[in-house]
C-alpha positions in Angstrom: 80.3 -137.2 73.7 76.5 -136.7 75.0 74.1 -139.3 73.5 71.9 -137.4 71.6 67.9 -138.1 73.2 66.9 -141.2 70.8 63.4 -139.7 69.3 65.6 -136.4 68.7 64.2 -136.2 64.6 60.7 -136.9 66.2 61.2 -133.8 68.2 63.1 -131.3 65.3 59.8 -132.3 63.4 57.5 -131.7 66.1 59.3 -128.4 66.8 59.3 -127.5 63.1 55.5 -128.4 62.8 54.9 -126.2 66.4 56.6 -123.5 64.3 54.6 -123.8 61.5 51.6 -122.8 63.7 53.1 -120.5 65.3 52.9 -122.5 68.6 55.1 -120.5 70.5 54.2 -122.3 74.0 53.9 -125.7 73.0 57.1 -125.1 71.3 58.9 -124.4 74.6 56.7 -126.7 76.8 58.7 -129.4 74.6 61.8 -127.8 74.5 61.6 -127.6 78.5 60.8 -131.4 78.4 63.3 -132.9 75.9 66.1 -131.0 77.6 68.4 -131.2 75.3 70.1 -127.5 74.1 70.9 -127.8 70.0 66.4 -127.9 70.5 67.0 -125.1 72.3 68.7 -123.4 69.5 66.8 -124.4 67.0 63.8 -123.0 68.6 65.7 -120.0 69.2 66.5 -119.3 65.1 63.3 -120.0 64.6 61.6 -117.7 66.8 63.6 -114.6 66.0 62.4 -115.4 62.6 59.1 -115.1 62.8 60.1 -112.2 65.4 58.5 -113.9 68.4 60.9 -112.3 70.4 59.5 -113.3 74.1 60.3 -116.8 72.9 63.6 -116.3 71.5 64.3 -114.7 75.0 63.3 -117.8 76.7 65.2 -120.1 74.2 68.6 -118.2 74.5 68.2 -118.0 77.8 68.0 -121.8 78.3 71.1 -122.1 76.5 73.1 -119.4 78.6 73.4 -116.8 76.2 73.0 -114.2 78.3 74.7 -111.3 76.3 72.3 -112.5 73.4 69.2 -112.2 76.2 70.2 -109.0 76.9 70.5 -107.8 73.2 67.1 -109.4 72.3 65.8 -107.2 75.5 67.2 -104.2 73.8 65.7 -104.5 70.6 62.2 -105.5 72.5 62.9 -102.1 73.8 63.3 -100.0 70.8 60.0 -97.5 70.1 59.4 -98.1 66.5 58.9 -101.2 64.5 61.4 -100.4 62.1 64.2 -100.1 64.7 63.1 -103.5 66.0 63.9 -104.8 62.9 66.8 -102.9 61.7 68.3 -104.0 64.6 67.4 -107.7 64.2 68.6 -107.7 61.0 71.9 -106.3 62.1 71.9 -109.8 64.9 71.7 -111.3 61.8 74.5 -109.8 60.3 72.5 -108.1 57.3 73.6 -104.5 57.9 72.7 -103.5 54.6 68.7 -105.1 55.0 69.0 -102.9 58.2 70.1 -100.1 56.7 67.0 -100.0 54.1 64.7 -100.6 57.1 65.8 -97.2 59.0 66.3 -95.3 55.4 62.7 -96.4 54.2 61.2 -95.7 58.0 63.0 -92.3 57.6 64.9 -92.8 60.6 68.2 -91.1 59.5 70.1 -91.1 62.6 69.6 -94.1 63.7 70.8 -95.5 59.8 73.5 -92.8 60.2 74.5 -94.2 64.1 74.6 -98.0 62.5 76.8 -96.7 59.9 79.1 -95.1 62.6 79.1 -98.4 65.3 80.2 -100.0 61.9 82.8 -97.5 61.5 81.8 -96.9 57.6 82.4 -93.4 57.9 82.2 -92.7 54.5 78.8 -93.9 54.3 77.5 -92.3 57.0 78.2 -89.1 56.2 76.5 -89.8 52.7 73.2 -90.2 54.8 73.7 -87.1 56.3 74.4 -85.2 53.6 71.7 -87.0 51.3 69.2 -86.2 53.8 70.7 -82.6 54.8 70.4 -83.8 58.3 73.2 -84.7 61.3 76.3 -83.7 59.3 77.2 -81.9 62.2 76.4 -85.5 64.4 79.1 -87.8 62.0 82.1 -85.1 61.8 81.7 -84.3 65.4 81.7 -88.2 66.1 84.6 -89.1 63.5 86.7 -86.5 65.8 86.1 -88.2 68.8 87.0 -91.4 67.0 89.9 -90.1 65.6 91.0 -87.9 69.0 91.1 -91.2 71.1 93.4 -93.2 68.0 95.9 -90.1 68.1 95.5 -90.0 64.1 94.8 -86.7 62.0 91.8 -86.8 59.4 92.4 -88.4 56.1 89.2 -88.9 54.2 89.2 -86.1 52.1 85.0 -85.8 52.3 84.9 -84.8 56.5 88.5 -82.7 55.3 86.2 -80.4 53.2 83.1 -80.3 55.7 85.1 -80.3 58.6 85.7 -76.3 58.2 82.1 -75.2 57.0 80.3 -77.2 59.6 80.4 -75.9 62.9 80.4 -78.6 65.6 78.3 -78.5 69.3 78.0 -81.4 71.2 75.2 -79.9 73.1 73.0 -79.1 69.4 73.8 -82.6 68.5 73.0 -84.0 71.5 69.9 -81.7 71.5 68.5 -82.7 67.4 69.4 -86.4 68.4 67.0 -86.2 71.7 64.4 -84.7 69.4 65.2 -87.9 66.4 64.0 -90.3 69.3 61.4 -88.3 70.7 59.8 -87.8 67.0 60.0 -91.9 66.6 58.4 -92.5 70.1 55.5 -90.3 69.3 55.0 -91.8 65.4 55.1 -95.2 66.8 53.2 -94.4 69.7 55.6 -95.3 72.4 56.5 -92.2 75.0 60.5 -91.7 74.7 62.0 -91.1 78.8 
């Protein structure tokens, strides 16, 4: 077992009181001096927090959490602020904060896309259908789903739609290219 560094509840303070002021550097200059990884972390909850997301890069990184890193790089990526925090609320395992996020923002396919990763069906197609937009988007991606499992449809909801809503991968793809576009150019951030 590793001796823990002897003025360790000097240094949770410390960090605590850096945090506090929003300290963001002198909160990893000690970090990077202490050495010791459960600071680390703690600095790491805290930043994402506050959404100081540079500094929860840093702090995850010094702990080797790479596939976090390289989530937290995703979501520093994401052209709205409303997706950024959807999609930290969803790290911290609120999907239903982060689904109000993207409803409120009006972002419907992204809400509709969480719902789908999440494989609540059901409840994405009630976006859709609420907002009379990407119907089309959930049936065609329940088929996939359900093509690759070798199973037949069984919710009775895509049963009835499935034979009044035509499906086109290359319209979907097409209105879902436009969704992102529409949210690079309200939050100001040019979509590639």
């Amino acid at each position: 077992m590793r001796v823990i560094h002897h003025n360790y509840k000097k240094c949770i303070d410390l960090l605590h009181e850096l945090y506090e002021k929003t300290k963001w550097e002198k909160a990893i200059t000690l970090c990077r001096y202490v050495k010791e990884p459960t600071l680390w972390a703690c600095l790491a909850i805290m930043s994402i927090s506050a959404r100081e997301l540079n500094t929860t890069e840093i702090a995850l990184a010094a702990i080797d959490e790479a596939d976090k890193v390289q989530y937290i790089n995703y979501v520093k990526e994401l052209p709205s602020d409303a997706a950024r925090n959807a999609a930290l609320a969803m790290y911290c395992k609120k999907s239903h904060e982060a689904e109000n996020i993207l409803l409120q923002a009006k972002l419907f396919y992204r809400a509709i896309k969480m719902n789908i990763k999440l494989f609540k069906w059901e409840r994405a197609l009630d976006i859709a259908v609420h907002n009379k937009t990407h119907v089309d988007t959930v049936l065609a991606y329940r088929q996939k789903y359900l093509l690759q499992q070798g199973k037949k449809e069984t919710l009775e909801k895509f049963v009835q739609l499935g034979d009044k809503v035509e499906l086109n991968w290359e319209t979907i793809k097409e209105k879902i290219k436009k969704d992102k576009e529409k949210e690079g150019k309200d939050s100001g951030v040019a979509q590639a």
